[in-house]
KEDODO-175234 format. One record per residue (C-alpha): z, x, y; residue in one letter. Coordinates in Angstrom, 2 decimals, always signed. Each point is the difference from the previous one (the first is absolute). Layout:
residues N
NODE Z X Y A
...
end
This chain:
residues 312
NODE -79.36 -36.04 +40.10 X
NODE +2.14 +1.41 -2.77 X
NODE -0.52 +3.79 -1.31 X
NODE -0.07 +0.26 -3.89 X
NODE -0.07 +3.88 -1.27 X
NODE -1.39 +0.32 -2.90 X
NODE -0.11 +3.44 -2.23 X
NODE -2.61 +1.37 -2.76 X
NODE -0.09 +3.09 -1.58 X
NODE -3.26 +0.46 -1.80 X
NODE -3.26 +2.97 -0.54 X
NODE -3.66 -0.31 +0.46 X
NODE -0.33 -0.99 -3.85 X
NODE +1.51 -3.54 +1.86 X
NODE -1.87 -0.40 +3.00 X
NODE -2.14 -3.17 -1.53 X
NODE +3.45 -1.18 -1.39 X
NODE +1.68 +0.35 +3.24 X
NODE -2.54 -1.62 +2.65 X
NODE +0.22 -3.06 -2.06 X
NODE +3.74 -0.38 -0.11 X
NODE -0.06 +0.84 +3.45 X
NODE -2.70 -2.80 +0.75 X
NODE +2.28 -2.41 -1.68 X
NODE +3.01 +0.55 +1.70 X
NODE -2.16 -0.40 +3.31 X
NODE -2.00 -2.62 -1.12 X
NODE +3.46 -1.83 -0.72 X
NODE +1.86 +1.24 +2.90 X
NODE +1.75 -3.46 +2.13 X
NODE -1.43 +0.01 +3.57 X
NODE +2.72 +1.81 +1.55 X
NODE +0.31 +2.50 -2.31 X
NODE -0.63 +3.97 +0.61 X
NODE -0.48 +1.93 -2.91 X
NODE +0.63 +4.02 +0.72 X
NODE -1.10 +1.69 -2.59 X
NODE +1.15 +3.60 -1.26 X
NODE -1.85 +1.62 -2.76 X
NODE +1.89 +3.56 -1.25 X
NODE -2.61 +2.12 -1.85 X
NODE +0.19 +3.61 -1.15 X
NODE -1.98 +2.29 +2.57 X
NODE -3.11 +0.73 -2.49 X
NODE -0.75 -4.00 +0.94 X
NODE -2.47 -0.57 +2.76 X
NODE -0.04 -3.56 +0.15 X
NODE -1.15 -0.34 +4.08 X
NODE -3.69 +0.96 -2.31 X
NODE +0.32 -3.07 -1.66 X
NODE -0.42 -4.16 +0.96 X
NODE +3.94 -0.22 +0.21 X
NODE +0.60 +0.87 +3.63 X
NODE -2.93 -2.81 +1.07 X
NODE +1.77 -2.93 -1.81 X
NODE +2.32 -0.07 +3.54 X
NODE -3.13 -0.54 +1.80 X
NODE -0.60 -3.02 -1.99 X
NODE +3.40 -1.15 +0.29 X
NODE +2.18 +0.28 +3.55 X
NODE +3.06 -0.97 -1.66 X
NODE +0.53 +3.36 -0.88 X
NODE +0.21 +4.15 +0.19 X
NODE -0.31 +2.21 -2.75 X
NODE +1.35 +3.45 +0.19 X
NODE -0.05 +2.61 -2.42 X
NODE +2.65 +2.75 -0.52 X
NODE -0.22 +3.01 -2.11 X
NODE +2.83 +0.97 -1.89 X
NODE +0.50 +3.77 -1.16 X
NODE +2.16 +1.61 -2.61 X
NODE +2.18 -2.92 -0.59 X
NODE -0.13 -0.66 -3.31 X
NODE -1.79 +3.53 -1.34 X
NODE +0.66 +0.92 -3.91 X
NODE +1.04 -4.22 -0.33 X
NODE -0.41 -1.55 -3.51 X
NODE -3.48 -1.56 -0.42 X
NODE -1.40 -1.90 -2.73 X
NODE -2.42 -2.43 -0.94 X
NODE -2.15 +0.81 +2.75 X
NODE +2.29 -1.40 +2.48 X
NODE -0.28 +2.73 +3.05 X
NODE +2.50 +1.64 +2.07 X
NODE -0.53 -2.57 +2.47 X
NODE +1.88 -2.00 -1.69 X
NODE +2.96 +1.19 +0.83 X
NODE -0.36 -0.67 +3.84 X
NODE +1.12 -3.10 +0.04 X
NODE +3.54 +1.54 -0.44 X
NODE -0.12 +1.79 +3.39 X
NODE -1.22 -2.97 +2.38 X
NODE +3.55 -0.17 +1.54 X
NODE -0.87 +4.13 +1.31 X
NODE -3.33 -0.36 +0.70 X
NODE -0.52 -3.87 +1.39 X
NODE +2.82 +0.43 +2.47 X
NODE -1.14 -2.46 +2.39 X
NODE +1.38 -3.18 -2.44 X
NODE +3.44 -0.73 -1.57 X
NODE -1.90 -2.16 -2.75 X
NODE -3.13 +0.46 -1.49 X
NODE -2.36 -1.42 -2.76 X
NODE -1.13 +1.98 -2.50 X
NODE -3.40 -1.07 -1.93 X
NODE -2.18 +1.68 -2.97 X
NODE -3.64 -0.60 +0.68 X
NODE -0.96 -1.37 -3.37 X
NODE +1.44 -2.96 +1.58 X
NODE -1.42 -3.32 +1.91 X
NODE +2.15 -1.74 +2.81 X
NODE -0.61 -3.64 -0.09 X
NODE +2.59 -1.05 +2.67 X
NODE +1.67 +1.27 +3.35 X
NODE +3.19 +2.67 -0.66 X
NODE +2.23 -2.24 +2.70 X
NODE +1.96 -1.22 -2.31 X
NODE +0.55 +3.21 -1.92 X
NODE +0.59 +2.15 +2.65 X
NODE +2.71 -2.59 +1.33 X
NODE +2.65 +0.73 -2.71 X
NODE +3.12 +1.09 +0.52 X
NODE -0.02 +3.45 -1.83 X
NODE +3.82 +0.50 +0.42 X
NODE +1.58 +3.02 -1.53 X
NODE -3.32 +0.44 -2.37 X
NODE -2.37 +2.60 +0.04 X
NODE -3.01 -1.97 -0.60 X
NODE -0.98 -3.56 -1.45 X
NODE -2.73 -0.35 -2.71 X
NODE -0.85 -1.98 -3.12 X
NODE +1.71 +0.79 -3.25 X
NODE -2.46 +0.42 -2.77 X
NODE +1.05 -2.52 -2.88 X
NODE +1.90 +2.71 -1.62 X
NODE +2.28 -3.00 -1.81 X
NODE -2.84 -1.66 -1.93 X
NODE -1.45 +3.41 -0.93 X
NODE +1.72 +1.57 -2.95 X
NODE -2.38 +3.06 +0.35 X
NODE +1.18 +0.34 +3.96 X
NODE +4.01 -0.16 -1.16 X
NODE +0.12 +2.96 -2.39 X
NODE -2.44 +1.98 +3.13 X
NODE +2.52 -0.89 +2.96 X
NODE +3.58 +0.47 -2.62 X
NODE -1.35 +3.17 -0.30 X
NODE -0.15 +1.13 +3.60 X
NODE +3.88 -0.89 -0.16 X
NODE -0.59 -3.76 +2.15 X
NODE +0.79 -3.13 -0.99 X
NODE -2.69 -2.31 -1.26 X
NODE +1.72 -3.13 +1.02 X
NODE +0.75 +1.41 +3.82 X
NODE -4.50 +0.24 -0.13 X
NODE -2.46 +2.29 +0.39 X
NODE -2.13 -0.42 +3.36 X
NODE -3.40 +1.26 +0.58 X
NODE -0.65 +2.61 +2.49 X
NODE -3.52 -1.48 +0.56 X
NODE +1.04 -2.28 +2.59 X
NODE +3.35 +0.54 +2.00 X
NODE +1.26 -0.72 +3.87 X
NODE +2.34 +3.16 +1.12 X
NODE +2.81 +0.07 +1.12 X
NODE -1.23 +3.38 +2.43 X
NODE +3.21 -0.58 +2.38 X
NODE +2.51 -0.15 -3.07 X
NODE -1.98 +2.91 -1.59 X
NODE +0.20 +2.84 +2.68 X
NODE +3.64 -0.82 +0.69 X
NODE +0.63 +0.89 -3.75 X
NODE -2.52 +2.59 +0.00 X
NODE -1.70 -1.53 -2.92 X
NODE -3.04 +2.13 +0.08 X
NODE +2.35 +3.17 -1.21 X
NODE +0.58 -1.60 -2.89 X
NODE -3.12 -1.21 -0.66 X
NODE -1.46 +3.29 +0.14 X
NODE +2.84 +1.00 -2.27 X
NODE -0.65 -2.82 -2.97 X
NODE -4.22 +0.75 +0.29 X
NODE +0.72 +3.55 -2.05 X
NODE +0.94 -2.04 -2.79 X
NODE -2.93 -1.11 -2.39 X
NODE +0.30 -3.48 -0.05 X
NODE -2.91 -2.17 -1.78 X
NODE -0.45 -2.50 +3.11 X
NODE +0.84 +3.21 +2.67 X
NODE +0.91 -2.12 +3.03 X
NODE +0.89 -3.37 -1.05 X
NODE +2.77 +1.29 -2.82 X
NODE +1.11 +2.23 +3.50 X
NODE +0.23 -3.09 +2.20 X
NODE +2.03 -1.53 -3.00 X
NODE +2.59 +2.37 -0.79 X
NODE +0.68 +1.53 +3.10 X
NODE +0.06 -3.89 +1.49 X
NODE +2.06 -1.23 -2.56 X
NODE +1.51 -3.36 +1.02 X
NODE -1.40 +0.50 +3.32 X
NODE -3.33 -1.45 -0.18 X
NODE -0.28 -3.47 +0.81 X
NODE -2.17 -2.85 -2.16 X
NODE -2.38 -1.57 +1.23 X
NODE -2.32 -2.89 -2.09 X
NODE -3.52 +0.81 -1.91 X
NODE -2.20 -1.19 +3.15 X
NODE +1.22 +3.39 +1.44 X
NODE -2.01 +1.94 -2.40 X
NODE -1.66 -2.07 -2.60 X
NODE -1.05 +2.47 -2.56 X
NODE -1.70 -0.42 -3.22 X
NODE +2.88 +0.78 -2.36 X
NODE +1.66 -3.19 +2.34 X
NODE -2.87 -2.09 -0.10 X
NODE +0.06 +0.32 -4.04 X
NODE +3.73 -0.92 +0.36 X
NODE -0.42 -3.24 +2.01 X
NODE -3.28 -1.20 -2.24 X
NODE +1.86 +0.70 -3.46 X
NODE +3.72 -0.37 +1.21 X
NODE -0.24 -2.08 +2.88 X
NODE +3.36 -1.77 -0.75 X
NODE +2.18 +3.21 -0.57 X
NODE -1.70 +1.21 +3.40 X
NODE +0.52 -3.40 +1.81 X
NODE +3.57 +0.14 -1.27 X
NODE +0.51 +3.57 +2.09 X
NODE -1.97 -0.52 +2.85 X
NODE -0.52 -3.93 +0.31 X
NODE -2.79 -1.96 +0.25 X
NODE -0.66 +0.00 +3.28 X
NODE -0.58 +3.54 +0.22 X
NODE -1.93 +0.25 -3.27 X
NODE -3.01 -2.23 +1.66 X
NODE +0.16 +1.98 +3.54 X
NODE -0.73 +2.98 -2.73 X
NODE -2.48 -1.62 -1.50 X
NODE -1.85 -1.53 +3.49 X
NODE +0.58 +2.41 +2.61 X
NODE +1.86 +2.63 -1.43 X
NODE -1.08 +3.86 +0.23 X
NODE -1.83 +0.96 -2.95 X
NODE +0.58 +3.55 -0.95 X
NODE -2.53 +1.37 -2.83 X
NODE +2.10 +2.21 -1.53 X
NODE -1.93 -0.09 -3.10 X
NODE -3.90 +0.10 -0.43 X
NODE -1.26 +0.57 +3.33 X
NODE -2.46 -2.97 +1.30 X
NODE -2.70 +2.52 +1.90 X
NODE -0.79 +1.96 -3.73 X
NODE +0.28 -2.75 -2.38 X
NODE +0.85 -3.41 -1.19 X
NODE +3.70 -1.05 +0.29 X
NODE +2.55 -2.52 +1.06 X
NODE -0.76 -1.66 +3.04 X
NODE -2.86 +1.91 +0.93 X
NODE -1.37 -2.93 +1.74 X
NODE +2.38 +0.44 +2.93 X
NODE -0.84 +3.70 +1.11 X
NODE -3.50 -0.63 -0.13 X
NODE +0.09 -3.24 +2.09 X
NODE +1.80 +2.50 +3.02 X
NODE -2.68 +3.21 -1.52 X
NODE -2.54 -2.34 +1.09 X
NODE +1.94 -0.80 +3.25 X
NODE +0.74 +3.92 +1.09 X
NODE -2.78 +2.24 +1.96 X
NODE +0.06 +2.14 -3.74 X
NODE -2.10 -2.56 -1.68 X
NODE -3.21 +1.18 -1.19 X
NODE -2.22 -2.47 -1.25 X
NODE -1.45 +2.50 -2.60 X
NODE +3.53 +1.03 -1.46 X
NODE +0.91 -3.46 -0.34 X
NODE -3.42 -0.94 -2.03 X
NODE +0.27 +3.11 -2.59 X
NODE +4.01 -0.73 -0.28 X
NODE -0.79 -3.38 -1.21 X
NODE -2.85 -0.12 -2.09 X
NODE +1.27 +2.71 -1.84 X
NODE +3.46 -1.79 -0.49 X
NODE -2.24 -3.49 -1.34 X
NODE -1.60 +2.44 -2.01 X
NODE +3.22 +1.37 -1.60 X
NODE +1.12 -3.75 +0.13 X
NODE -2.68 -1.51 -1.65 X
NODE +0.70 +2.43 -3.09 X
NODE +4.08 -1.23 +0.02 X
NODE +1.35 -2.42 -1.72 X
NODE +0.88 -2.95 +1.89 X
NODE +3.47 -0.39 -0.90 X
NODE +0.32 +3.92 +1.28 X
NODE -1.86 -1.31 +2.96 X
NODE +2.79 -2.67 +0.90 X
NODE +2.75 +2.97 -0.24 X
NODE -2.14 +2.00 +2.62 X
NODE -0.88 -2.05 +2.78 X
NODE +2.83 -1.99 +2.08 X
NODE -0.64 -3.49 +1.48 X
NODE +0.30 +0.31 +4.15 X
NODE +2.72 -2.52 +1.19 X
NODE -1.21 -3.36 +0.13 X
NODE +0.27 -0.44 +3.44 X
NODE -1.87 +2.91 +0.59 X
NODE -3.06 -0.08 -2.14 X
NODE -2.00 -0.43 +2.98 X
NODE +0.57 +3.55 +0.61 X
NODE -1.12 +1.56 -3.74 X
NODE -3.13 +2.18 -0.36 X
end
């Protein structure tokens, strides 16, 4: 049996969210796989009152423990909604100290594979690995990242989805600095962070890592520019097995890309409630019914073809 430690960082407004990303990683997990879980949550979060601490009864493959951070990241930049918690994921190194490497996840996100072969790599002299998000075919993304002084052409990786490099990160005492760049008002608060204070450290790793919408749009509408950088290989683990990471429209309030997939594992988690379900989806037909069906192809993603066994 292997141990996998995986990190999230989320509030109660995500506790839906979160038991079915954390079903899917389960649900996916290879037979001798042990997922231990940390979740690092503010202290006004009181999350042993919700369904999240009974999902390891379901599932022996794995503990969950949850850690309260205090006064870390205080008087921190936030926008868009995006809570302090965010920020967390830059201190795993000082507060996981049990693992040298650790994988980060958001929980707007579905697992549809084991994270062996992720947590394998070699991090070498990088600070973390993650997926860089398109920034070259997205004119709009180049004048954003020139201006935080970076390089377009070097990439721009999502903080979304990351493996940590906690060993390399204490010796260097990364989380100083860290706590340094988070006065600064940037528009994406942790992910320019990881960025600039990573620069050239942060290792690349293929879309099937963290297959997001704004990637998914790349690889339907520029699919050869995106083979040419990543291969094709790679492009159709993305597409089949990769982890999909709704960093867009959320699947649990409303219609978007891939939705399909989250509520095949919603269905699959002990959060599914047969009433929720029915409401959700006769008042998306409803909305449907009343949009145009060329609109309609743009919202709803086909599930792999070898998986359509598995769609709602």
């Amino acid at each position: 049996m292997r141990t996998i430690p995986v990190l999230f960082t989320f509030d109660e407004k995500l506790v839906l969210a979160a038991g079915v990303c954390i079903t899917s990683l389960l649900e996916n997990a290879s037979s001798d796989t042990f997922y231990d879980i940390f979740v690092l949550h503010s202290p006004t979060c009181h999350f042993e009152d919700t369904l999240l601490p009974k999902i390891a009864d379901k599932y022996p493959n794995c503990r969950i423990t949850f850690r309260k951070v205090v006064n870390e990241f205080q008087g921190a930049y936030e926008t868009r909604g995006i809570p302090e918690t965010a920020y967390y994921r830059l201190l795993a190194p000082e507060l996981i100290q049990e693992y040298d490497k650790i994988i980060y996840s958001d929980v707007d996100v579905v697992f549809r594979e084991d994270l062996g072969r992720f947590y394998d790599i070699d991090l070498k002299d990088c600070y973390f690995a993650g997926v860089d998000n398109g920034v070259r075919l997205r004119p709009d993304m180049q004048q954003y990242v020139s201006s935080l002084g970076l390089n377009p052409d070097d990439g721009y990786f999502y903080s979304g989805n990351l493996i940590i490099n906690a060993a390399l990160q204490r010796k260097d005492r990364m989380g100083d600095r860290f706590r340094e760049a988070a006065k600064t008002d940037y528009y994406d608060q942790d992910m320019a962070i990881i960025n600039i204070v990573c620069n050239g450290r942060i290792l690349p790793l293929g879309p099937s890592f963290c297959l997001t919408n704004n990637l998914y749009n790349l690889i339907v509408n520029q699919r050869d520019k995106m083979v040419s950088y990543f291969g094709e290989e790679e492009i159709e683990h993305a597409l089949a097995t990769g982890i999909v990471h709704y960093n867009g429209a959320k699947p649990w309030k409303k219609a978007s890309m891939n939705m399909d997939i989250w509520w095949f594992y919603y269905r699959k988690s002990i959060f599914f409630d047969e009433k929720h379900c029915y409401d959700f989806w006769e008042n998306e037909t409803f909305l449907l019914e009343r949009t145009s069906f060329v609109k309609r192809l743009k919202m709803v993603a086909r599930y792999p073809r070898d998986q359509k066994s598995k769609t709602l």
